[in-house]
C-alpha positions in Angstrom: -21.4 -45.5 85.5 -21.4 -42.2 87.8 -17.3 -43.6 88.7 -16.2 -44.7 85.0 -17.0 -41.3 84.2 -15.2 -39.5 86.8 -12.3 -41.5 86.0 -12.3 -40.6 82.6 -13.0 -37.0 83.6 -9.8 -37.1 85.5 -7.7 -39.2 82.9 -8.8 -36.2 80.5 -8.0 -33.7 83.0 -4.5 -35.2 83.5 -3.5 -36.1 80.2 -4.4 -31.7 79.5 -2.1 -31.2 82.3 0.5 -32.9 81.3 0.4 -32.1 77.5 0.5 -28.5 78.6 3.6 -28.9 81.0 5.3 -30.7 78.2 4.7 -28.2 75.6 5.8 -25.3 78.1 9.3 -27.4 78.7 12.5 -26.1 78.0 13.6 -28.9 75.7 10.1 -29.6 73.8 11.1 -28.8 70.2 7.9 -27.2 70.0 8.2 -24.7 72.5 11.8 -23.8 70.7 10.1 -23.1 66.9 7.8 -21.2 68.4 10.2 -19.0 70.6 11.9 -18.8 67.4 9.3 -18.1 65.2 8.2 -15.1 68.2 11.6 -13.9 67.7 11.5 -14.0 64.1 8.3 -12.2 63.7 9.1 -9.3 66.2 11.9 -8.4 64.3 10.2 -8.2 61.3 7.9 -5.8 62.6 10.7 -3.6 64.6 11.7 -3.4 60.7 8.3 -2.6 59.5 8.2 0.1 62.7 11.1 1.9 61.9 10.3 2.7 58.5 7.0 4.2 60.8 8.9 6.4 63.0 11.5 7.4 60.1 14.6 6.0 62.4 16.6 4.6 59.2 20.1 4.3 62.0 17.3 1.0 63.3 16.6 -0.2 59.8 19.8 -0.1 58.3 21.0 -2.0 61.6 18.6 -4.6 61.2 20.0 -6.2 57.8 22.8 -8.0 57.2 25.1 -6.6 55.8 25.7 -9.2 52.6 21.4 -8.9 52.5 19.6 -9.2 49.0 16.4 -7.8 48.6 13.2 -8.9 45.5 10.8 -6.4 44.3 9.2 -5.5 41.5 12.3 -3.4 40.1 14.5 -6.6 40.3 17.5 -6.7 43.6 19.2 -4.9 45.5 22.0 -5.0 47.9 21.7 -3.4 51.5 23.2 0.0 50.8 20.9 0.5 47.7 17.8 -0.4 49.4 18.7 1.9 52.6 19.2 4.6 49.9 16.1 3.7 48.4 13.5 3.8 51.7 15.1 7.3 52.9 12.1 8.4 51.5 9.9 6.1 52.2 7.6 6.2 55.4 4.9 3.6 56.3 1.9 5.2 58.3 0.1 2.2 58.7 0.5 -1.7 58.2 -0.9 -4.8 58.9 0.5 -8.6 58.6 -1.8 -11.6 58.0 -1.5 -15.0 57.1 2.0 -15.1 58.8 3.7 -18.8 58.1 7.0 -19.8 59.1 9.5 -22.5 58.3 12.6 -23.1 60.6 15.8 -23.5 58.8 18.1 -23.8 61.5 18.6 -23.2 64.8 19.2 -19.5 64.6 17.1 -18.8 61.4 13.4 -19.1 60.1 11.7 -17.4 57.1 8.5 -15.9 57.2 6.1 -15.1 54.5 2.9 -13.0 55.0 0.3 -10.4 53.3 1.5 -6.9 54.2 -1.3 -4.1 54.2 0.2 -1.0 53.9 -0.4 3.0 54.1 2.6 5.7 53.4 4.2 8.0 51.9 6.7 7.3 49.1 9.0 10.1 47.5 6.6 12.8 48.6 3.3 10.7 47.3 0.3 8.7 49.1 0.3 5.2 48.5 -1.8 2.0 49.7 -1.4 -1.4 49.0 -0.7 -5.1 49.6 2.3 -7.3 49.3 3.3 -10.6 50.0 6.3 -10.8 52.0 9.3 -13.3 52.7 11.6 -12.5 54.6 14.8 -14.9 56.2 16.6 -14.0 59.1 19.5 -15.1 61.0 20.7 -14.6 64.3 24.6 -13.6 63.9 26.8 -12.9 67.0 23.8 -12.4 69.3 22.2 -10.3 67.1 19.4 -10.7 64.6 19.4 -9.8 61.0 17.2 -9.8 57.6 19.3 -11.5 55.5 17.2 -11.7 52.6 13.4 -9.9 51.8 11.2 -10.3 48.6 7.8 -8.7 47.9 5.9 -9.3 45.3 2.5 -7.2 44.6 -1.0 -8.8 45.4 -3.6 -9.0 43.1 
């Protein structure tokens, strides 16, 4: 009894092991959604960050240039939105719920509940949001190609 069980023990042990190694390989389509899906989501907050530290050269650099952005006040293009957040600072955020869908190699979209803190125009403001946001790695570099927000309830 004593030896089935360390056999099993070790079969566990093993099959962990190897299940680990797998997942950690290079070629595991796992392991390249959710490099991707890192990627994705640390841009999206080096977007949310620079509208903390006021560095609007970063934002406007992170989105494409042909971008299209959903709020409550309908689209906007990338210039108009840029225009539009020169007054806009965030002083505190936080992402939850954070889901993910692949859509190619170089691209995922991301939706989430944004908590947020700032200053608007001169005025306070708090909220929530849900988020989506696509982006697309173009030439080496990665871009928001397309944002909507839509207010929570």
């Amino acid at each position: 009894m004593k030896t089935r069980l360390f056999f099993i023990t070790l079969l566990a042990i093993s099959v962990s092991i190897g299940l680990a190694r797998l997942a950690a390989h290079p070629g595991n389509p796992f392991s390249k959604v959710n490099s991707l899906q890192q990627q994705i989501i640390s841009k999206e907050r080096e977007e949310l960050d620079s509208l903390k530290t006021g560095s609007m050269e970063l934002f406007f650099s992170l989105l494409a240039d042909n971008a299209v952005f959903v709020d409550a006040h309908g689209s906007a293009g990338k210039d108009e939105v840029v225009k539009n957040t020169g007054e806009f600072r965030l002083t505190e955020y936080t992402m939850e719920d954070v889901r993910f869908v692949p859509v190619s190699a170089d691209s995922g979209l991301i939706a989430y509940k944004l908590t947020e803190k700032g200053t608007s125009h001169g005025k306070e403001f708090a909220g929530q949001v849900y988020v989506s946001a696509l982006w697309i790695e173009r030439q080496g570099k990665w871009v928001c190609l397309f944002s909507q927000e839509t207010a929570a309830k």
